[in-house]
Backbone as CSV, one residue per row, in Angstrom:
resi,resn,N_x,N_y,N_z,CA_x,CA_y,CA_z,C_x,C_y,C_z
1,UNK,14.944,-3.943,11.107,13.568,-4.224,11.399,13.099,-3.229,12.453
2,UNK,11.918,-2.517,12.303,11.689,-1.798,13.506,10.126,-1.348,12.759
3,UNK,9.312,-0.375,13.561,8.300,0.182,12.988,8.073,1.577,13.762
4,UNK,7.026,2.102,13.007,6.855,3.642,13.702,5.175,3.850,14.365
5,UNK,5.160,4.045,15.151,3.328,4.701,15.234,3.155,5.645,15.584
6,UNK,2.428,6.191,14.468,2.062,7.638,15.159,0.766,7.960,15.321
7,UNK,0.546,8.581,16.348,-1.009,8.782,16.729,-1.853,9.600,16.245
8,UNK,-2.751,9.100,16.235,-4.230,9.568,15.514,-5.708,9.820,16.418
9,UNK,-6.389,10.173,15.991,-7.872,10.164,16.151,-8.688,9.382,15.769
10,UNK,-9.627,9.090,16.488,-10.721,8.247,16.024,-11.951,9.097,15.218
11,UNK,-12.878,8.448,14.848,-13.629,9.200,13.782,-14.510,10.407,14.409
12,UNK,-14.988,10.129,15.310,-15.742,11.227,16.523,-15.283,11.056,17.775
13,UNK,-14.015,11.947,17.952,-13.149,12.094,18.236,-13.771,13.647,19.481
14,UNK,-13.407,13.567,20.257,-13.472,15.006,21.390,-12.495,16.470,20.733
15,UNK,-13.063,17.266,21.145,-12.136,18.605,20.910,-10.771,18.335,20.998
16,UNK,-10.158,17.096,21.114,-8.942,16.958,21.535,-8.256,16.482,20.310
17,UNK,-7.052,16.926,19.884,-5.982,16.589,18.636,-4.514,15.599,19.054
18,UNK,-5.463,14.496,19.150,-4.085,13.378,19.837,-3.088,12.897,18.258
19,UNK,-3.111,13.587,17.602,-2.305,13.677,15.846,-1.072,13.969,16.305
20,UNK,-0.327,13.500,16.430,1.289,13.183,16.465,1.793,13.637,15.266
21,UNK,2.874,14.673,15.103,3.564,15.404,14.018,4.953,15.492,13.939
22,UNK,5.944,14.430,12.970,6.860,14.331,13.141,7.357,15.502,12.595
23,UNK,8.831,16.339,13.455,9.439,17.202,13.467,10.361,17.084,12.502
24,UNK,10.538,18.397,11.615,11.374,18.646,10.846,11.509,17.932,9.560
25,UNK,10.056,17.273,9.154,10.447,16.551,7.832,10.658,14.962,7.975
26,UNK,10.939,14.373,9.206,12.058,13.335,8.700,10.526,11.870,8.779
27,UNK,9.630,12.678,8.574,8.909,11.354,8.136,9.298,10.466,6.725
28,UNK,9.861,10.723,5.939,10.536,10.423,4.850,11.670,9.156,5.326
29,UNK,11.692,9.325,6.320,13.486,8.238,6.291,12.823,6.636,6.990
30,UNK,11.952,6.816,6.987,11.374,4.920,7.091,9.516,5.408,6.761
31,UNK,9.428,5.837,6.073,7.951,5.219,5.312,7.916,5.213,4.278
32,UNK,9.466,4.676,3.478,9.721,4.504,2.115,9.921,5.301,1.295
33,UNK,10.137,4.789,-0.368,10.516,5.766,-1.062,9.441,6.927,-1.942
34,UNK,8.056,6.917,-1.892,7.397,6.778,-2.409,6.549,7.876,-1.644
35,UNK,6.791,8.225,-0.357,6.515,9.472,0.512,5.190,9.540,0.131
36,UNK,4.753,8.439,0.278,2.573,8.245,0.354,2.666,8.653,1.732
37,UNK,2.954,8.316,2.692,2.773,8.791,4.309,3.445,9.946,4.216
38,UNK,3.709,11.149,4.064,5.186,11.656,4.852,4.571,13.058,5.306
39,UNK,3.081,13.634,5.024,3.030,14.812,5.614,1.943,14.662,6.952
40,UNK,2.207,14.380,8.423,1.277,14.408,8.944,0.560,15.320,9.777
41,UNK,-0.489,15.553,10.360,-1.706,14.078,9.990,-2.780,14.221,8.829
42,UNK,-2.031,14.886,8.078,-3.121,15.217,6.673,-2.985,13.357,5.539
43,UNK,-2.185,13.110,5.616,-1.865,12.005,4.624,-2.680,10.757,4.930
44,UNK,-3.006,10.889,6.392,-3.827,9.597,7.077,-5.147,10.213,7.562
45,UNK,-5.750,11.622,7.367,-7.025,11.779,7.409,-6.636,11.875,9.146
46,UNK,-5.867,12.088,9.890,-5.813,12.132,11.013,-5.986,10.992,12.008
47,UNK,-5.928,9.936,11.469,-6.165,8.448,11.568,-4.799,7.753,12.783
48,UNK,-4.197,8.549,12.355,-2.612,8.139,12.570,-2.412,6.794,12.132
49,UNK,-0.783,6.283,11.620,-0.359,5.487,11.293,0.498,4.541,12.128
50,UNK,0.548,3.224,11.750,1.445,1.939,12.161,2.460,1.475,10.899
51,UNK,3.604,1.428,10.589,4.419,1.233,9.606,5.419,0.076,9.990
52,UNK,5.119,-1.068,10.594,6.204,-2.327,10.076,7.446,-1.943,9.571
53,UNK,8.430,-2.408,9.145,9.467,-2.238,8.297,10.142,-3.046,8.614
54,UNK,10.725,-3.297,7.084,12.234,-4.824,7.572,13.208,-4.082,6.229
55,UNK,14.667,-3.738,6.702,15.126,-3.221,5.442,16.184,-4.238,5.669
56,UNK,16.553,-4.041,4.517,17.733,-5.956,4.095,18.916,-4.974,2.814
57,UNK,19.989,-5.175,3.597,21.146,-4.317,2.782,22.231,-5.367,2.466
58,UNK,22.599,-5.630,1.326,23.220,-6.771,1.112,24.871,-6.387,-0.029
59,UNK,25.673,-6.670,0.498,27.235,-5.817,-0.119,27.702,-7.017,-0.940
60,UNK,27.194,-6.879,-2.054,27.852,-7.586,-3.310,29.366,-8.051,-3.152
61,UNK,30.193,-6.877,-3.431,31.388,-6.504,-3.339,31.796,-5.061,-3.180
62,UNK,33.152,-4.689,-3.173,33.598,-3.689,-2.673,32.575,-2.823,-3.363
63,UNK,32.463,-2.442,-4.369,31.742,-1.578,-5.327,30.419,-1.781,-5.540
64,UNK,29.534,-2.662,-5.461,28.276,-3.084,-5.701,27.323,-3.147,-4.357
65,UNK,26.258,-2.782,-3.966,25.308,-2.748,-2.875,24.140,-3.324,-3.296
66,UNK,23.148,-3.742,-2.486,21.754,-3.697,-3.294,20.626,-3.913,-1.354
67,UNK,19.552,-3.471,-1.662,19.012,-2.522,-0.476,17.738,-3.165,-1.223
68,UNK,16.837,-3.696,-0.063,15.896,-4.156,-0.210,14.789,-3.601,1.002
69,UNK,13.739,-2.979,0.694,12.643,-2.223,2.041,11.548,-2.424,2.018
70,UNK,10.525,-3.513,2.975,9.158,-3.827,2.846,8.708,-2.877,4.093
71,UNK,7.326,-2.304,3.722,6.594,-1.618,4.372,5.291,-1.970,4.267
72,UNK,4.302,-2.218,5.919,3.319,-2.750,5.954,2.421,-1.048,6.523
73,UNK,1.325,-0.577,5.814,0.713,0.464,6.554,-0.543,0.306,6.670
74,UNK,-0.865,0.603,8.105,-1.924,0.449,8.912,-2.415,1.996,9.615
75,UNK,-3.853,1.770,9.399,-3.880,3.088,9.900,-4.492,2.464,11.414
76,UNK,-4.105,3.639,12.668,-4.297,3.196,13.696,-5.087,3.130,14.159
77,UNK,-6.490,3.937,13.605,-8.046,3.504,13.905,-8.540,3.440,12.560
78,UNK,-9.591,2.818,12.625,-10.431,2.263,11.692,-11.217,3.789,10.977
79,UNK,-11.392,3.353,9.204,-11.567,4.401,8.780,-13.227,4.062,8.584
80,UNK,-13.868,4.936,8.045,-15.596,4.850,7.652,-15.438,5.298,5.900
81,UNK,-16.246,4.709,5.735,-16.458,4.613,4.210,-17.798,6.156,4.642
82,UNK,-18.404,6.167,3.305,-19.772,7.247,3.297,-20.516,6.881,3.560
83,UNK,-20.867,5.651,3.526,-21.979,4.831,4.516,-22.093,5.007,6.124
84,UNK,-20.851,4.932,6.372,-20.451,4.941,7.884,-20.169,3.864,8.184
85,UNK,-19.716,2.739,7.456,-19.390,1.618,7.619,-17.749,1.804,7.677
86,UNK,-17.201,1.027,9.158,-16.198,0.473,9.438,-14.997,-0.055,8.159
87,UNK,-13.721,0.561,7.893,-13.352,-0.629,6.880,-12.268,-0.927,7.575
88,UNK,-11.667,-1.965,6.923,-9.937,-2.827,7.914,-9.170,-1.497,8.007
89,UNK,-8.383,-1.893,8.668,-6.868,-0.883,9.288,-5.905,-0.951,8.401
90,UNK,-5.397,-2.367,7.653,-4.652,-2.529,6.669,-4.607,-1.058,4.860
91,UNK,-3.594,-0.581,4.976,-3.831,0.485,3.629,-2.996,-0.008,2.592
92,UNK,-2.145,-1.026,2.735,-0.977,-1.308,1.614,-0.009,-1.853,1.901
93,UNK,0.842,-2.539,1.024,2.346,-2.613,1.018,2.956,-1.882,0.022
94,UNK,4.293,-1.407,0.338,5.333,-0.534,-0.591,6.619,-1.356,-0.145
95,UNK,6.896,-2.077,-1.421,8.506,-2.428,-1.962,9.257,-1.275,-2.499
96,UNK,10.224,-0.980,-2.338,11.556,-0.532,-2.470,12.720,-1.331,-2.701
97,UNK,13.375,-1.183,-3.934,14.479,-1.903,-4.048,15.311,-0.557,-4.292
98,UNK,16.948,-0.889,-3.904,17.856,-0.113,-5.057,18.933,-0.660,-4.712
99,UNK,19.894,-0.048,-5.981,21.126,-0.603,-6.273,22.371,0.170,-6.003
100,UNK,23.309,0.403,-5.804,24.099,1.509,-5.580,25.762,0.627,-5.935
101,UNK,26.134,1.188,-6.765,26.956,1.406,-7.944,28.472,2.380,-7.434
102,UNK,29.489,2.176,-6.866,30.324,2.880,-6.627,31.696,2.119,-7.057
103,UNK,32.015,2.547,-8.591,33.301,2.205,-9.459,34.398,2.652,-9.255
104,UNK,34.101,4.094,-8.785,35.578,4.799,-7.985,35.321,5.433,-6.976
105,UNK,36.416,5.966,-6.323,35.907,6.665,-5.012,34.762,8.575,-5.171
106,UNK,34.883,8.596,-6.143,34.858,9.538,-6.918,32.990,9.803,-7.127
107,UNK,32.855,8.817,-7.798,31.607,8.361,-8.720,30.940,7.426,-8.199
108,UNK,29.650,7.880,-7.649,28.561,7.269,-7.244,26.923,6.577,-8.006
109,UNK,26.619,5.822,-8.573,25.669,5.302,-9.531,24.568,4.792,-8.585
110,UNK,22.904,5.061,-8.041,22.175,4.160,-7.175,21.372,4.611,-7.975
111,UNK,20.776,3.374,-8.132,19.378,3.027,-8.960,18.108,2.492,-7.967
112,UNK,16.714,3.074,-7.986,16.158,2.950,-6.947,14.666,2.243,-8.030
113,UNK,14.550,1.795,-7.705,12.499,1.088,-7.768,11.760,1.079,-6.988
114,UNK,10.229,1.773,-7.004,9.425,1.148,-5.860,8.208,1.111,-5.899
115,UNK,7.376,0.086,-5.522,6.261,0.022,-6.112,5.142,-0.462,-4.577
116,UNK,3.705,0.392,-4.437,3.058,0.193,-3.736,1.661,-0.500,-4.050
117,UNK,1.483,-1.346,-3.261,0.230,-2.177,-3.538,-0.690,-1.754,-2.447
118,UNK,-1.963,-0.884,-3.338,-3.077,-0.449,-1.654,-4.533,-1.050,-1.867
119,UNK,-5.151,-0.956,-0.806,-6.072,-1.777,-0.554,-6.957,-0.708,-0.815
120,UNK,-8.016,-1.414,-0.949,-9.435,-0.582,-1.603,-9.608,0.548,-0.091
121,UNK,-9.328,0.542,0.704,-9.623,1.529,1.492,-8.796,2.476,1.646
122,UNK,-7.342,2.187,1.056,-6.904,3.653,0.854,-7.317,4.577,0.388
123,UNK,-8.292,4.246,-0.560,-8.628,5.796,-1.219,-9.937,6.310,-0.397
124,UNK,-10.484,6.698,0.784,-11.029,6.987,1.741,-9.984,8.214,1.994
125,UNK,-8.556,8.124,2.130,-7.688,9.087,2.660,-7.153,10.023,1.502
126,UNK,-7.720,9.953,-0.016,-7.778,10.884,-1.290,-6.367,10.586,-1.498
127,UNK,-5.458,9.927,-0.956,-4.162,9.456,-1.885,-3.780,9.185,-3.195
128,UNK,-4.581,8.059,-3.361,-4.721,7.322,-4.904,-6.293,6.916,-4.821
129,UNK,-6.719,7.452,-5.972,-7.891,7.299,-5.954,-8.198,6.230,-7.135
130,UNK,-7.682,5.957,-7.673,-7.385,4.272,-8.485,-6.646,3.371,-7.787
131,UNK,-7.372,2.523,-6.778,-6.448,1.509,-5.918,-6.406,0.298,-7.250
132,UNK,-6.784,0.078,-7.829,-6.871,-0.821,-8.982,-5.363,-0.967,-9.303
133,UNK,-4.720,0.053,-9.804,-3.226,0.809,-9.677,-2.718,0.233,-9.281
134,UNK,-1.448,0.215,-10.068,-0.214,-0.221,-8.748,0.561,0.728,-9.036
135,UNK,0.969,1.824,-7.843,1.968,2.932,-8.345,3.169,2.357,-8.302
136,UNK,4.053,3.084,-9.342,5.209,2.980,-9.349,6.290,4.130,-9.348
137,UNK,7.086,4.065,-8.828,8.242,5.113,-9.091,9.718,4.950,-8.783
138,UNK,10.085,5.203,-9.541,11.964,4.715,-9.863,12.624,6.322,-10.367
139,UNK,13.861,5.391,-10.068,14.753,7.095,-9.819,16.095,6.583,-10.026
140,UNK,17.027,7.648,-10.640,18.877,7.383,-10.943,19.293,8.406,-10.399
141,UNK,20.100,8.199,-9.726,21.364,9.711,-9.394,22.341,9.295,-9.393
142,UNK,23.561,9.818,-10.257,24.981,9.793,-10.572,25.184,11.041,-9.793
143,UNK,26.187,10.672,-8.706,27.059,11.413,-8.111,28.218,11.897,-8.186
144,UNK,29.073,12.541,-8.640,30.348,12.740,-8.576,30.784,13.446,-7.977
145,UNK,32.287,13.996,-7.252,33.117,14.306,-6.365,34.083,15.129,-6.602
146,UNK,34.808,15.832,-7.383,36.258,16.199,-7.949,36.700,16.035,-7.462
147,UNK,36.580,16.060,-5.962,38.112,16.716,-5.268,38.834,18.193,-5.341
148,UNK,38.544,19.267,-5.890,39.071,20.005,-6.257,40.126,20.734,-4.918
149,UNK,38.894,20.404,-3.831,39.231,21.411,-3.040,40.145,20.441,-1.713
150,UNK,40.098,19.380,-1.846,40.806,18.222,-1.201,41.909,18.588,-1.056
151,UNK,42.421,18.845,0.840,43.864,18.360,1.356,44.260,17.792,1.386
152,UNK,45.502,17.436,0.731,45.914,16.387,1.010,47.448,16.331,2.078
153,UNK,47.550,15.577,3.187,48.379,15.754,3.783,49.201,14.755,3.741
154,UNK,50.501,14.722,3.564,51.168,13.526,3.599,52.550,13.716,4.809
């Protein structure tokens, strides 16, 4: 459980760029799988973001995993429609599930799902411009290992 905020601007805002820019990429490793947030401060209109998170990892058995990730996103000031009207802070939720599959030490199987639900004011920030939508995106990667090059010391 934890969350992230990163700072933003307000709509008439001073010569000043209080846009917080996470280093090296790693906005990706808690605002889900689905990398709607991950380039900033272009992705939030310079708004900056609030991201909730509760991730729930649960070990079947030796070989079986399954990984569960809710994400709440808020932008940290209030956006304006073309009217100039105020809208909520709330932009969505994004579920993430996956599965991860390891039969030998060798061979790796994780199966991922994830699906975001956004609120009519996300599309103010040109993300998804059908909030009607519910995006989805899922993913497989089989891993394998040889060993080829493995010491073995006994």
């Amino acid at each position: 459980m934890g969350f992230e905020l990163l700072s933003g601007e307000r709509e008439n805002a001073p010569d000043k760029d209080y846009s917080f820019v996470p280093l090296y990429g790693v906005a990706w490793k808690f605002m889900g799988n689905m990398n709607l947030y991950a380039r900033f401060p272009t992705d939030v209109g310079r708004h900056g973001l609030f991201n909730p998170y509760l991730f729930l990892i649960r070990r079947i058995n030796s070989k079986l995993s399954l990984r569960l990730d809710g994400h709440l996103f808020y932008s940290q000031h209030a956006l304006t429609d073309s009217n100039g009207g105020k809208q909520p802070k709330f932009l969505g939720v994004e579920m993430d599930g996956s599965l991860n599959y390891k039969p030998t030490r060798q061979l790796d199987i994780h199966y991922g799902l994830s699906f975001y639900f956004p609120q009519d004011n996300t599309s103010l920030l040109g993300k998804i411009p059908n909030t009607a939508a519910t995006p989805v995106w899922s993913y497989l990667m089989i891993s394998y290992q040889p060993g080829l090059f493995e010491k073995r010391w006994r």
